[in-house]
C-alpha positions as CSV (number, residue, x, y, z in Angstrom):
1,X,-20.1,16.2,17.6
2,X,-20.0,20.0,16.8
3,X,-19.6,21.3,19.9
4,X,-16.6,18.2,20.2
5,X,-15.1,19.9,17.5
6,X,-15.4,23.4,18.7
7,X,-13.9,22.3,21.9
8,X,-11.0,20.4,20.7
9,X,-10.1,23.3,18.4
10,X,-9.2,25.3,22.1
11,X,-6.4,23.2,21.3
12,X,-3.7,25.0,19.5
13,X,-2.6,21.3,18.2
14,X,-5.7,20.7,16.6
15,X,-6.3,24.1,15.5
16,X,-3.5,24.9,14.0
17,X,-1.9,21.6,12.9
18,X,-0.7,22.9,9.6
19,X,0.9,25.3,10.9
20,X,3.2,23.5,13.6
21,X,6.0,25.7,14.7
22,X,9.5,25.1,13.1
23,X,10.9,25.1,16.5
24,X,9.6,22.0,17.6
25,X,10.0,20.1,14.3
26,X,12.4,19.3,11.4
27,X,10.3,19.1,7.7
28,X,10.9,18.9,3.8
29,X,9.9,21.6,1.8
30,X,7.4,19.7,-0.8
31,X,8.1,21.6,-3.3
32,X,12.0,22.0,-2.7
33,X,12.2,19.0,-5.0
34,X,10.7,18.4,-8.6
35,X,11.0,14.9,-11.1
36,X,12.8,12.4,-9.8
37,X,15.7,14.6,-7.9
38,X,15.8,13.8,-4.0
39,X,13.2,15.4,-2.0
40,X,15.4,16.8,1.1
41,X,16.5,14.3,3.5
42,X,14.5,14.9,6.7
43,X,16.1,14.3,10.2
44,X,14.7,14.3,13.2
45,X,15.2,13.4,17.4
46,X,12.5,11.8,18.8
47,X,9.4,11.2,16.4
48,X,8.5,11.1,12.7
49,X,5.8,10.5,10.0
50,X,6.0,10.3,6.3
51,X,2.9,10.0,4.2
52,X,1.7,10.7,0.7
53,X,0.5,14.3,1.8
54,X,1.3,17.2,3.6
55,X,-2.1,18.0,5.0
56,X,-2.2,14.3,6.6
57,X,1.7,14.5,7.7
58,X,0.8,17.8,9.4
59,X,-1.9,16.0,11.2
60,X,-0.4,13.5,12.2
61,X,2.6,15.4,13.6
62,X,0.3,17.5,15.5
63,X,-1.3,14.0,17.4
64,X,2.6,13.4,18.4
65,X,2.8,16.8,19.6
66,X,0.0,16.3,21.8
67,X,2.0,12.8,23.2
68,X,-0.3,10.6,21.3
69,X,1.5,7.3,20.2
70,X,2.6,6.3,16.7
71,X,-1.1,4.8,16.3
72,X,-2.6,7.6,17.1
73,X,-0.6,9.4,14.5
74,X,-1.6,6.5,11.7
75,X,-5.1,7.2,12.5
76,X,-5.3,10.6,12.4
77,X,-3.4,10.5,9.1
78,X,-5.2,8.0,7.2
79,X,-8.4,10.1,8.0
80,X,-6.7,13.1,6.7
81,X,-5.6,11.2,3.4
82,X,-9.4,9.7,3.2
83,X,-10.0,13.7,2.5
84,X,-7.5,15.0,0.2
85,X,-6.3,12.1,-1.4
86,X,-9.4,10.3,-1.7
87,X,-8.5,8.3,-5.5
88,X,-5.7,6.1,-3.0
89,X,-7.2,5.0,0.0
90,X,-9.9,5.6,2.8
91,X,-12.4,4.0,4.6
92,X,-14.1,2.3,1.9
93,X,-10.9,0.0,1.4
94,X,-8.5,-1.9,3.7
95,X,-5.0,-2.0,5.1
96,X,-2.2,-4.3,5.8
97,X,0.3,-2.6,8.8
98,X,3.2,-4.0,10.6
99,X,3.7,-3.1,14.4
100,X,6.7,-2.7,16.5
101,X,5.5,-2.7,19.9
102,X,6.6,-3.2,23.4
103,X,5.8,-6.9,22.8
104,X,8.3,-7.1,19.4
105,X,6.8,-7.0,16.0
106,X,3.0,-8.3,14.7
107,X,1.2,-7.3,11.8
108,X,-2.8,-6.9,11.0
109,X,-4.6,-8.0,7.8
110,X,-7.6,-5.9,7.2
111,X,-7.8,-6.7,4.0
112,X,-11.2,-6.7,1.8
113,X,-13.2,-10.1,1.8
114,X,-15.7,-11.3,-0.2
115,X,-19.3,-11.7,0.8
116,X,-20.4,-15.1,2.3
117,X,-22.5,-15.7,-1.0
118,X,-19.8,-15.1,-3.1
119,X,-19.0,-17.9,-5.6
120,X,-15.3,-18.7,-7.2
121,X,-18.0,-17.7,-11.0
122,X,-17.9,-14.4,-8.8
123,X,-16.7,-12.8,-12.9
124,X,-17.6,-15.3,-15.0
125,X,-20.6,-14.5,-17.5
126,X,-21.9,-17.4,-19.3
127,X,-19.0,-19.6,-19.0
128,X,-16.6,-16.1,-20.3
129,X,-14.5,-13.4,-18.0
130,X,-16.0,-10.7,-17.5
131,X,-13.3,-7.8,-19.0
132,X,-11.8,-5.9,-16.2
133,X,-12.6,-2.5,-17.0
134,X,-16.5,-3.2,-16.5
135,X,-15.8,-5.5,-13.8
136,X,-14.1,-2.6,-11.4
137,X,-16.8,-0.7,-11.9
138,X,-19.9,-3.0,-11.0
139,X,-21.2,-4.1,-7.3
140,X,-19.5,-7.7,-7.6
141,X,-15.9,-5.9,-7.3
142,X,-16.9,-4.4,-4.0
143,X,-15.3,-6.1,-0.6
144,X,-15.9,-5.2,2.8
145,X,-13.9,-2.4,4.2
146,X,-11.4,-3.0,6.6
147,X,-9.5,0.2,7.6
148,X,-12.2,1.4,10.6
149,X,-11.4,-2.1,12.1
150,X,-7.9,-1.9,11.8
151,X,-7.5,2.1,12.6
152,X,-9.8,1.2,16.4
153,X,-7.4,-2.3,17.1
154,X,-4.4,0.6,16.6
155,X,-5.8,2.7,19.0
156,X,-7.3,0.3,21.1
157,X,-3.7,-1.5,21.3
158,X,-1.8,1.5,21.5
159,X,-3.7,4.6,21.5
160,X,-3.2,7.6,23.9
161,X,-5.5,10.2,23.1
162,X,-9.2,10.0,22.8
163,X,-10.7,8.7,19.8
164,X,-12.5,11.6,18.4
165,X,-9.6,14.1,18.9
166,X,-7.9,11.9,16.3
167,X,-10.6,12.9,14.1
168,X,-11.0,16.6,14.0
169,X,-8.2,17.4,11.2
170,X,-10.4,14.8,8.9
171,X,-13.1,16.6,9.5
172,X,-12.0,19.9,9.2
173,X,-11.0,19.6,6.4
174,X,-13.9,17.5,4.5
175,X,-16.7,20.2,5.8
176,X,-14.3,23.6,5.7
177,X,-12.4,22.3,2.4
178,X,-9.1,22.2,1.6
179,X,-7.5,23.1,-1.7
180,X,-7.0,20.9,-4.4
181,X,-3.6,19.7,-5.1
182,X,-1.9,19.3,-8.7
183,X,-1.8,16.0,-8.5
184,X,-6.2,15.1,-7.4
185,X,-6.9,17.6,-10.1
186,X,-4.5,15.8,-12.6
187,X,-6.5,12.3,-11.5
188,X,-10.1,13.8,-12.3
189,X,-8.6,14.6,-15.3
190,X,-6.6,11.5,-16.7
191,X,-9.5,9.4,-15.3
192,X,-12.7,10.6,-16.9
193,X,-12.9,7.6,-18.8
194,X,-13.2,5.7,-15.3
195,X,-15.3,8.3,-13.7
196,X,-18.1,8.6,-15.9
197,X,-21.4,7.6,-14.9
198,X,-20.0,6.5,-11.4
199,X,-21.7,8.4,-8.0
200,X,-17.8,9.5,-8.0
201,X,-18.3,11.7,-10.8
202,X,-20.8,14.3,-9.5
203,X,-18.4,15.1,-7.4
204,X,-14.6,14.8,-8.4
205,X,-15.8,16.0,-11.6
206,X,-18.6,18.5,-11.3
207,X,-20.4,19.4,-14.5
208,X,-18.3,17.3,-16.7
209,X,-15.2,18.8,-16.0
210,X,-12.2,18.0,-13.5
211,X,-11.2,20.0,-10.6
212,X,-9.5,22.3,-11.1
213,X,-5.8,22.4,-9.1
214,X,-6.4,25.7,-6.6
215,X,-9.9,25.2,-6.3
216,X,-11.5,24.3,-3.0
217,X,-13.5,20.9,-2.4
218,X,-15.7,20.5,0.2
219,X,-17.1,16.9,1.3
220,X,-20.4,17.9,3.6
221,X,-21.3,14.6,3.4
222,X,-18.4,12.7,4.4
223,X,-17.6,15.0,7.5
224,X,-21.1,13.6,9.1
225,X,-19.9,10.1,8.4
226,X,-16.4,11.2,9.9
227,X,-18.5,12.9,12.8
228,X,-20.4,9.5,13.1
229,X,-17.3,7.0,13.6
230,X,-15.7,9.7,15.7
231,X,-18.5,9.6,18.4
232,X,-19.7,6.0,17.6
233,X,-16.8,3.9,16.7
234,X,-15.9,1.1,14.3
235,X,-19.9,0.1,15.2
236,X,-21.4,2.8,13.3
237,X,-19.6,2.2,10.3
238,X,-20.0,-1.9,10.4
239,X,-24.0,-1.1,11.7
240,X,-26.6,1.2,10.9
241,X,-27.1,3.9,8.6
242,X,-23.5,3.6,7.0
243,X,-23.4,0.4,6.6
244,X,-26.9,0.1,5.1
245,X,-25.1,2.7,2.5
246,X,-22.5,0.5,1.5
247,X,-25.3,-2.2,0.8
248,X,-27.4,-0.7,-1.3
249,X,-24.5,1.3,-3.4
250,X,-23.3,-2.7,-3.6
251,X,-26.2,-3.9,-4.7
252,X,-27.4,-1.7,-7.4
253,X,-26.8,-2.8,-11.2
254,X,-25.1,-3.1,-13.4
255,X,-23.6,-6.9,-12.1
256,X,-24.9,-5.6,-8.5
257,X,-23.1,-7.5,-5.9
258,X,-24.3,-9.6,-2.6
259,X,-22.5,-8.0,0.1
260,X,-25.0,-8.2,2.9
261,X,-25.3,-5.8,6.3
262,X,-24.3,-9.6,7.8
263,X,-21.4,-9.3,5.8
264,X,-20.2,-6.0,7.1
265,X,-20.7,-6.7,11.3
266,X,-19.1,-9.6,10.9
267,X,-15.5,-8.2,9.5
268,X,-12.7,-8.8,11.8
269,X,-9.0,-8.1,11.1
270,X,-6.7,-10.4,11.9
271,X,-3.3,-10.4,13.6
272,X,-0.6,-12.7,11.6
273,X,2.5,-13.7,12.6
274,X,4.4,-11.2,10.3
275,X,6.9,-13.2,7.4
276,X,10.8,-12.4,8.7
277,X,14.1,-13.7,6.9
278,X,17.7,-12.9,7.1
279,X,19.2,-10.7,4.4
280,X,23.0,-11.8,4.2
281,X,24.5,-11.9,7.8
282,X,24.1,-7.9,8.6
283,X,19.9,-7.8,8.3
284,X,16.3,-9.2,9.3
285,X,14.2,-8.0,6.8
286,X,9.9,-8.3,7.9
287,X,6.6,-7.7,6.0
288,X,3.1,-8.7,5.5
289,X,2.6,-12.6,4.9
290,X,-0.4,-13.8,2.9
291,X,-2.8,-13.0,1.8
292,X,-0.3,-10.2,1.1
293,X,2.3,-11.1,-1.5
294,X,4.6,-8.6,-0.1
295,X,6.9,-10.1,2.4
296,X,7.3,-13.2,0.4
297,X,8.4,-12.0,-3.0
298,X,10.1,-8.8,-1.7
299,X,11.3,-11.7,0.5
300,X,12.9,-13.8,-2.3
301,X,13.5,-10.5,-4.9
302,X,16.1,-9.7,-2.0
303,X,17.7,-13.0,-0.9
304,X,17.7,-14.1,-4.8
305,X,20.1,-10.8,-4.6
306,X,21.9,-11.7,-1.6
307,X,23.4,-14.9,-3.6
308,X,24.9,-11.8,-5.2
309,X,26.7,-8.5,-4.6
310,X,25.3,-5.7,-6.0
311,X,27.7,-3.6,-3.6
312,X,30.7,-5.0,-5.8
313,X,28.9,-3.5,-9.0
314,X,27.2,-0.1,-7.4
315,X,23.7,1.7,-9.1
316,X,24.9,2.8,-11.9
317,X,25.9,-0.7,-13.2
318,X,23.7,-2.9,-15.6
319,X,25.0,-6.2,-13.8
320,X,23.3,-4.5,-10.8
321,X,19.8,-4.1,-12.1
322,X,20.0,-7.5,-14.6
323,X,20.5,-9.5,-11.3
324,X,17.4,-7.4,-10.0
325,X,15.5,-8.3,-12.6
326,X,16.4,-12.2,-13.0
327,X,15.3,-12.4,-9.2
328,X,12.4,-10.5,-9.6
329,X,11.1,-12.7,-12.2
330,X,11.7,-15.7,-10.5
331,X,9.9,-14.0,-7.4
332,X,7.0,-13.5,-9.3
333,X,6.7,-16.8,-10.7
334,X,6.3,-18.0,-7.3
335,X,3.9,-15.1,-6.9
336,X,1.5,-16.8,-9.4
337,X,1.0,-20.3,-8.3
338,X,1.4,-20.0,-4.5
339,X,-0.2,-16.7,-2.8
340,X,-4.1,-16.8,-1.8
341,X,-5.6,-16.3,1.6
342,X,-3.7,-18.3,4.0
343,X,-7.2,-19.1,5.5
344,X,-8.5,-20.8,2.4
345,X,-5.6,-22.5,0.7
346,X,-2.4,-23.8,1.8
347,X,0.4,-21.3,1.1
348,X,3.9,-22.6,1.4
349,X,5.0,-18.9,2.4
350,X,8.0,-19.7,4.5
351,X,8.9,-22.5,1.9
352,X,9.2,-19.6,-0.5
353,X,12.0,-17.8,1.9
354,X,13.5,-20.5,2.9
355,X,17.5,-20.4,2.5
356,X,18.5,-23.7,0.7
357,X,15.2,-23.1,-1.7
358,X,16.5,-19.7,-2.6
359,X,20.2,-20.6,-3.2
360,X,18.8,-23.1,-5.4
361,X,16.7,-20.2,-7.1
362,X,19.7,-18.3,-7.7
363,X,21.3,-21.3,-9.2
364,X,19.1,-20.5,-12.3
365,X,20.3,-16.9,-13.1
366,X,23.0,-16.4,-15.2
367,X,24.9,-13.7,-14.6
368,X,25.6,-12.3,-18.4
369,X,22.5,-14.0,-20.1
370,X,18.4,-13.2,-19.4
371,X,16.5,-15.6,-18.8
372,X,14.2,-17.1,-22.0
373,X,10.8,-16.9,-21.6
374,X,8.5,-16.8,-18.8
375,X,9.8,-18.9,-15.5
376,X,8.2,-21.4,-13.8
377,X,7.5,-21.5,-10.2
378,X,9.8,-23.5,-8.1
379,X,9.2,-26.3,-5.3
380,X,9.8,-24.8,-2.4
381,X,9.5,-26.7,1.3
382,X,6.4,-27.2,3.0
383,X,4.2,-27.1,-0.3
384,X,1.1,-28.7,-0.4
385,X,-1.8,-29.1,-3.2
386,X,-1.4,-28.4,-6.9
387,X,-2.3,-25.4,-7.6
388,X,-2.1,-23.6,-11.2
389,X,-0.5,-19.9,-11.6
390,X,-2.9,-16.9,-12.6
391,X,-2.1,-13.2,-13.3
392,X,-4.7,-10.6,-11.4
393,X,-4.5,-7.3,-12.6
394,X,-3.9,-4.7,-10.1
395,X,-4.1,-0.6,-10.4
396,X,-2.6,1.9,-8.1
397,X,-5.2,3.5,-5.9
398,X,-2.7,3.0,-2.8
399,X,-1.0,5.4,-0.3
400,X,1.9,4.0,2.5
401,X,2.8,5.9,5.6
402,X,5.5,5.2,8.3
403,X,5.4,6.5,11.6
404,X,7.9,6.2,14.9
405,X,7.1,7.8,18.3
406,X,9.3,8.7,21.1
407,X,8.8,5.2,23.2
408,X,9.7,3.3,19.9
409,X,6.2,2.0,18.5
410,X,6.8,1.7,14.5
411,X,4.2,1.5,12.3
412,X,4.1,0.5,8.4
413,X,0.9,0.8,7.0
414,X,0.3,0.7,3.1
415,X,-4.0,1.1,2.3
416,X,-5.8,0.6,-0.4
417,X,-8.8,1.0,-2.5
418,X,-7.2,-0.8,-5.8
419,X,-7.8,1.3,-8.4
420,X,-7.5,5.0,-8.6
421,X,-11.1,6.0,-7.1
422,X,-11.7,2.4,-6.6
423,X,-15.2,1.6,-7.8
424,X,-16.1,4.7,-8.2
425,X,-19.3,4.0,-6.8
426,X,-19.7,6.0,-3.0
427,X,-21.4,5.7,-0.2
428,X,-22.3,8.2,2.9
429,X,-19.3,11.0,1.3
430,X,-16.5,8.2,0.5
431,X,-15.3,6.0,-2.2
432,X,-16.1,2.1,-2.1
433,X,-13.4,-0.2,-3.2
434,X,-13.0,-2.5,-6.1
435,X,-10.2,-5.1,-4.2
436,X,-12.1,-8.0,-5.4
437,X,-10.9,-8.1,-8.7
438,X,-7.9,-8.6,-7.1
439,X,-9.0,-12.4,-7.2
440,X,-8.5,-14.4,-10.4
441,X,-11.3,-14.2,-12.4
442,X,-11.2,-17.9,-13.5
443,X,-11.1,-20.4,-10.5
444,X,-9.3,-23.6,-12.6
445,X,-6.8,-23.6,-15.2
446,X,-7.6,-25.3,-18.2
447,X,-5.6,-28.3,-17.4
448,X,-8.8,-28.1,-14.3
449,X,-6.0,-27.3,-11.2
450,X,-7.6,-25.0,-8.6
451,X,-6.1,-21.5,-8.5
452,X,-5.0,-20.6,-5.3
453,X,-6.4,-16.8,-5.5
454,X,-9.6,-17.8,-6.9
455,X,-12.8,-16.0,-5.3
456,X,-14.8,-17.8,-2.5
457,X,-17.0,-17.2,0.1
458,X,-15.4,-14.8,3.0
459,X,-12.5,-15.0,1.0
460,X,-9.5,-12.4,0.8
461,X,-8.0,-11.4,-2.4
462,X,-4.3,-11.5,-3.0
463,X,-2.5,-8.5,-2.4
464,X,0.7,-6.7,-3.7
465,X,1.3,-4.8,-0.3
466,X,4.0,-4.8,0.9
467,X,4.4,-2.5,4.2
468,X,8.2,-3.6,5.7
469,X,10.4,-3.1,9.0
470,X,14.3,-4.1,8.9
471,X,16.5,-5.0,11.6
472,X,19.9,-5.2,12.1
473,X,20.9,-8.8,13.0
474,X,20.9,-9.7,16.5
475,X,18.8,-6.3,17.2
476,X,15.5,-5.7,18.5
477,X,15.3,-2.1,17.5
478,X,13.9,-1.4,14.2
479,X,16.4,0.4,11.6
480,X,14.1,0.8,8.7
481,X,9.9,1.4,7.9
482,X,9.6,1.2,4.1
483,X,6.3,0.7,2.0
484,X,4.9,2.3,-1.6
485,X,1.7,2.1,-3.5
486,X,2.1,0.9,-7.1
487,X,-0.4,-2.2,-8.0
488,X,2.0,-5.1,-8.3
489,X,5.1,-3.5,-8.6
490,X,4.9,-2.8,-5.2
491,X,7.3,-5.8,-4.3
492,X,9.8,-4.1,-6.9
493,X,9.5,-0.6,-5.8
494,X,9.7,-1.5,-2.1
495,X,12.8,-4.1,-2.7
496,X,15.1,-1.6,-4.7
497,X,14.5,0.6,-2.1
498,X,16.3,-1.6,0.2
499,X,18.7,-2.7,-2.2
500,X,19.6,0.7,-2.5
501,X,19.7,1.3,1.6
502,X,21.6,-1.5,2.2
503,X,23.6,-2.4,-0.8
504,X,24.4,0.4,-2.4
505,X,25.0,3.6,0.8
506,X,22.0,5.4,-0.1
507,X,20.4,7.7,2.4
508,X,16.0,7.1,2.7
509,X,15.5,10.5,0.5
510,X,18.4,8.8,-2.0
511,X,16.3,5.4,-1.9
512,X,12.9,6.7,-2.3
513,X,13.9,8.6,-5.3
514,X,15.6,5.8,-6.7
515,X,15.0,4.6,-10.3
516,X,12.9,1.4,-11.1
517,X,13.3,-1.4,-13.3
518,X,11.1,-4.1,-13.3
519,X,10.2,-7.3,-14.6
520,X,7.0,-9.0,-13.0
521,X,7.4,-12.4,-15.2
522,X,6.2,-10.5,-18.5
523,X,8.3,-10.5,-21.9
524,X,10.0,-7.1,-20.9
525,X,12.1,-5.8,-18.2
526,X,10.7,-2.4,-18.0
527,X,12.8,1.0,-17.1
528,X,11.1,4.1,-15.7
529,X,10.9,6.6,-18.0
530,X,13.6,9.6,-18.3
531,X,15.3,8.4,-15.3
532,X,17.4,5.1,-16.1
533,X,21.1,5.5,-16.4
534,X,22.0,6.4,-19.8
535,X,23.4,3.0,-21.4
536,X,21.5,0.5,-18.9
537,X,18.9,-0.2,-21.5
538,X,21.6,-1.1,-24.4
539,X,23.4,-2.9,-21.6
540,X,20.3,-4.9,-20.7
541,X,20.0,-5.7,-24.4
542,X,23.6,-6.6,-24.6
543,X,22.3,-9.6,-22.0
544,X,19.4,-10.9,-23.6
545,X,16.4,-8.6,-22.2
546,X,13.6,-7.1,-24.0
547,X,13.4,-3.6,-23.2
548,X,10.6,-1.4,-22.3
549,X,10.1,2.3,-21.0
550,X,6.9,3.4,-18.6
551,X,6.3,6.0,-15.9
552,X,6.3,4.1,-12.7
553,X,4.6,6.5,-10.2
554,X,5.4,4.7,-6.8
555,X,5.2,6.0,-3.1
556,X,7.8,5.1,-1.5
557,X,8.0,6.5,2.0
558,X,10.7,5.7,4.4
559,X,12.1,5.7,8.4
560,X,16.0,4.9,9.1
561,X,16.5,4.7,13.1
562,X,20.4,5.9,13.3
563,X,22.4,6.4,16.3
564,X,21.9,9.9,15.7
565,X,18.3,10.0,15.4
566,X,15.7,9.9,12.6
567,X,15.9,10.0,9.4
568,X,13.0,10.5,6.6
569,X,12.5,10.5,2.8
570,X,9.2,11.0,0.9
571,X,9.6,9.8,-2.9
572,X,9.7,12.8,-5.4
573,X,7.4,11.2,-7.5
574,X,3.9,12.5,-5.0
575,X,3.5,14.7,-2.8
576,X,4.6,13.5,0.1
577,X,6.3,14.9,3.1
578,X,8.4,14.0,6.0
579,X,7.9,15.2,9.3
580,X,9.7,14.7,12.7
581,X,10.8,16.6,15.9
C-alpha cells in the first residue's frame, strides 16, 4: 500500500490536491466570511462539491479533476472528513445519500442496525431507562457501521477511478497530519465532560488537555486501517482484523453490547425508493424515506407552508416564520407516532405527504394565534397499527456534502456518528458510533401501545437526516442538493433552507446562512441566537408563542443547477467550503 501511495502521488492531482490551481476552479475563501454573514456565493461551469471542510472539498475536487464521477468525489471526501473532522462522521457510523443517476433518482440507507440479539429492553435497567448520558457512552449504543458499504455501492455504481486512488488524500493526511482547525480544538474542549475515560480521549485530548487549534494531529493508526480498506475493500472492514476491533471495543463494560463479527458481514445497505412530493405547482421536492425522518417531515414542514405564502410576507416578517413554526410542530407530531424502520413496522410515510391529508393539516393553524400545547399526530392515509409517540434524543455529530459532476450525477449525502465523537469508544484509529440511542428507550407506552422506533433485533433506528434533491415540475434535471447536520432539527434547518430558495429569492450562500427558528413539538418556539430579526421574538409573543433563544450550529451545504451554471453555498456557521470548475 506504500509503494500505492508513492506512486499515485506522481500524480499532481493527488499530490497536490490542496493546492488546485485557480485557473481551473472557482472557490470561497473560508475565512472571507465570519458569524452568520454569507460565506461568498460560489459559481461554477461544469462540476462542484460542498462539504463541512476545506481539506475534504479540496479532495474531492481534485478526484473531479482527475474525471472521476460525483461518487468518486463523495468517497474521497468522506474519507478526508473521517480525518479532520472526526467528532461528525466516519467509518464507524452510517449514511443516508440520494442519487441522481442516468437511471433518475434512488437513495441508499446505510444506516446503523442493531445486533441480531438485541432486545426492545436494549436500555432498560431493572424495569427503569437507562439516562442518556451513560447510555451513549456504553457498548449497547454501538450499531453496525454502514458508510464502507455505502461509499463501495457508490463506486461500484458509479465510480470511475480506481478505488485506492480515492483513498490517498485520507491517508495522507491521518499518517503525515494535518493541522487542527478552530473549530476540532474548540470540540476537545467543550466536550471533556464526554471524552473522559473514553479510548477517544488519549487521543483528542492528550494528557488531559484539548488540542490545541494550530497544532498538528497525526492518526498512525487509522492510516493502516485506511491503507487496509483501500487495498482490501468493504471486506476488510466487515471481516478480519477490523472488524474483530469493533467487537471487542463493543463488548467491553460498562453495559458492553452484543454486536457479533456475524453481525458486521452481514450489513447490507439498502436502495429505497426515495420519498417525492410536489411543492405548490413550480417544484418536486425528494429526500430520504424511513427509517429517515427527513423527507417526510421536511415533506409536510414544506407543504403545511405551501397552504400558505410566505412570498406575500418576505423573511423579515413574523407571519413568515409563525406559519413555519405551526407546520413544523404539526410535522413533528407526526414525527413521533409514525417513523421506525420501514422493515419492522408499518410506516404510513406517503400517507403523511399526501395532499388532501396536508390541506387538512393546515386547516389547524391559525394564522394570528399559536397553537396551545403540544399537537397530536394526525390520521393520515394508508396507516396501519396503533402505535404510541416517543421523543429520542439526538446530538449533532453529523456532516452533509453535495456534489454534481460534469455528466449530471448528484449526490446528497448527510453521515453520521450521532453525537459529537459518537461513543467515544474507538477502534483500529476511528471513532465507533452511538446511533442506537437513537431508538426509544422504552418499547410500549404506558397505555401498553408498541412504539414504532422501539429497539429490536436487526433493527434501524429512526433518523433525523434529511439529505434532499429538488426539481422543477415537469423536469428531470435536478435544481437543488441541500442537507445539514443538527440532531433533530435537521428537518427545520434543511426546510427553511428551501423556504428561503424558493419562497423568499435567496441565492444557496443567502439560504445556508439563513436564520433558524424552530419548534420540534416542545413548549417553545426557539430563535437562534443573535441572529433573529429584531422584533420577531415580541412579534411571536404577540401570537401566542413561548419564546426561547439557542445557538443552532447547522451545516447546511447547498447546489443550485441554473441555466448559467453552478451555483454553491457553505453555511457560515462551519467551516465549510465550496468548490467547482
Amino acid at each position: 500500500m506504500d509503494r500505492l501511495i508513492s506512486a499515485l502521488c506522481l500524480s499532481a492531482f493527488l499530490c497536490a490536491f490542496a493546492g488546485a490551481s485557480a485557473s481551473a476552479q472557482t472557490q470561497a475563501d473560508p475565512e472571507a466570511a465570519t458569524g452568520r454573514d454569507p460565506k461568498p456565493l460560489v459559481r461554477a461551469e461544469h462540476e462542484m462539491i460542498v462539504t463541512a471542510n476545506p481539506h475534504a472539498s479540496r479532495a474531492g475536487l481534485a478526484m473531479l479533476q482527475a474525471g472521476g464521477s460525483a461518487a468518486d468525489a463523495t468517497i474521497a471526501a468522506l474519507l478526508v472528513l473521517n480525518v479532520v473532522e472526526p467528532q461528525s462522521s466516519g467509518i464507524g457510523g452510517g449514511a443516508f445519500a440520494l442519487v441522481h443517476g442516468p437511471s433518475g433518482l434512488t437513495s441508499f440507507d446505510a444506516r446503523e442496525t442493531a445486533p441480531l440479539s438485541a432486545t426492545p429492553e436494549l436500555f432498560l435497567e431493572d424495569g427503569d431507562t437507562i439516562p442518556w448520558r451513560v447510555a451513549s457512552r456504553t457498548g449497547r449504543a454501538i450499531g453496525v457501521p454502514g458508510l464502507v458499504a455505502l461509499m463501495e455501492t457508490l463506486h461500484s455504481r458509479h465510480g470511475r477511478l480506481a478505488w485506492a486512488d480515492l483513498f490517498a488524500p485520507a491517508v495522507r493526511l491521518a499518517g503525515s497530519g494535518f493541522e487542527v482547525s478552530p473549530r476540532l480544538a474548540g470540540l476537545t474542549e467543550s466536550s471533556a465532560t464526554r471524552l473522559e475515560g473514553t479510548d477517544a480521549a488519549a487521543l483528542f485530548r492528550p494528557g488531559g488537555q484539548p488540542l490545541a487549534a494550530g497544532s498538528t494531529l497525526r492518526q498512525p493508526e487509522l492510516a493502516a486501517t485506511l491503507r487496509s480498506i483501500a487495498e482490501g475493500g468493504s471486506a476488510a472492514f466487515y471481516t478480519g482484523e477490523i472488524a474483530a476491533a469493533i467487537v471487542a471495543a463493543t463488548q467491553r463494560g460498562p453495559m458492553a453490547g452484543s454486536l457479533e463479527e456475524a453481525d458486521l458481514s452481514a450489513y447490507q445497505v439498502i436502495e429505497r425508493d426515495p420519498l417525492c412530493m410536489a411543492y405548490r405547482t413550480t417544484h418536486r421536492i425528494c429526500g430520504m424515506g424511513p427509517p429517515s425522518s427527513g423527507a417526510t417531515t421536511v415533506g409536510q414542514i414544506l407543504g403545511l407552508m405551501g397552504e400558505f405564502d410566505p412570498a406575500r410576507f418576505g423573511g423579515d416578517d413574523p407571519h413568515t416564520w409563525h406559519l413555519f413554526a405551526e407546520a413544523s410542530r404539526l410535522a413533528y407530531a407526526d414525527r413521533a407516532l409514525y417513523i421506525g424502520d420501514p422493515d419492522h413496522v408499518k410506516v404510513p410515510a406517503r400517507g403523511l405527504l399526501a395532499s388532501s391529508y396536508l390541506s387538512a393539516r393546515a386547516g389547524m393553524i391559525s394564522a394570528d394565534k399559536a397553537g396551545e400545547g403540544k399537537a397530536s399526530a394526525g390520521n393520515p392515509p394508508h396507516r396501519e397499527g396503533r402505535y404510541a409517540p416517543a421523543r429520542a434524543r439526538t446530538s449533532p455529530g453529523t456532516t452533509h456534502l453535495s456534489v454534481i459532476d460534469d455528466d449530471g450525477l448528484a449526490i446528497s449525502l448527510t453521515a453520521s456518528i450521532e453525537s459529537a465523537f459518537g461513543s467515544g469508544r474507538m477502534a483500529a484509529g476511528f471513532l465507533l458510533n452511538n446511533q442506537l440511542t437513537d431508538f426509544s428507550f422504552r418499547p410500549y407506552a404506558e397505555d401498553g401501545r408498541p412504539i414504532a422506533n422501539a429497539p429490536a433485533a436487526g433493527k434501524r433506528p429512526r433518523s433525523s437526516m434529511a439529505p434532499t434533491i429538488v426539481y422543477r415540475a415537469g423536469e428531470t434535471v435536478p435544481e437543488i442538493l441541500i442537507g445539514s447536520p443538527g440532531g433533530s432539527r435537521i428537518p427545520e434547518y434543511v426546510a427553511g433552507a428551501l423556504v428561503g430558495m424558493l419562497d423568499l429569492g435567496l441565492d444557496p450562500a443567502e439560504a445556508a446562512a439563513l436564520f433558524h427558528v424552530s419548534q420540534r413539538n416542545r413548549a417553545a418556539v426557539v430563535l437562534e441566537s443573535g441572529v433573529a430579526p429584531a422584533g420577531l421574538a415580541d412579534a411571536l409573543a404577540a401570537k401566542g408563542h413561548v419564546v426561547e433563544r439557542a445557538e443552532m450550529t447547522s451545516g447546511t451545504h447547498i447546489i443550485r443547477v441554473t441555466s448559467d451554471g453552478l451555483e454553491g453555498g457553505a453555511d457560515p456557521r462551519r467551516e465549510g467550503l465550496a468548490l467547482g470548475r
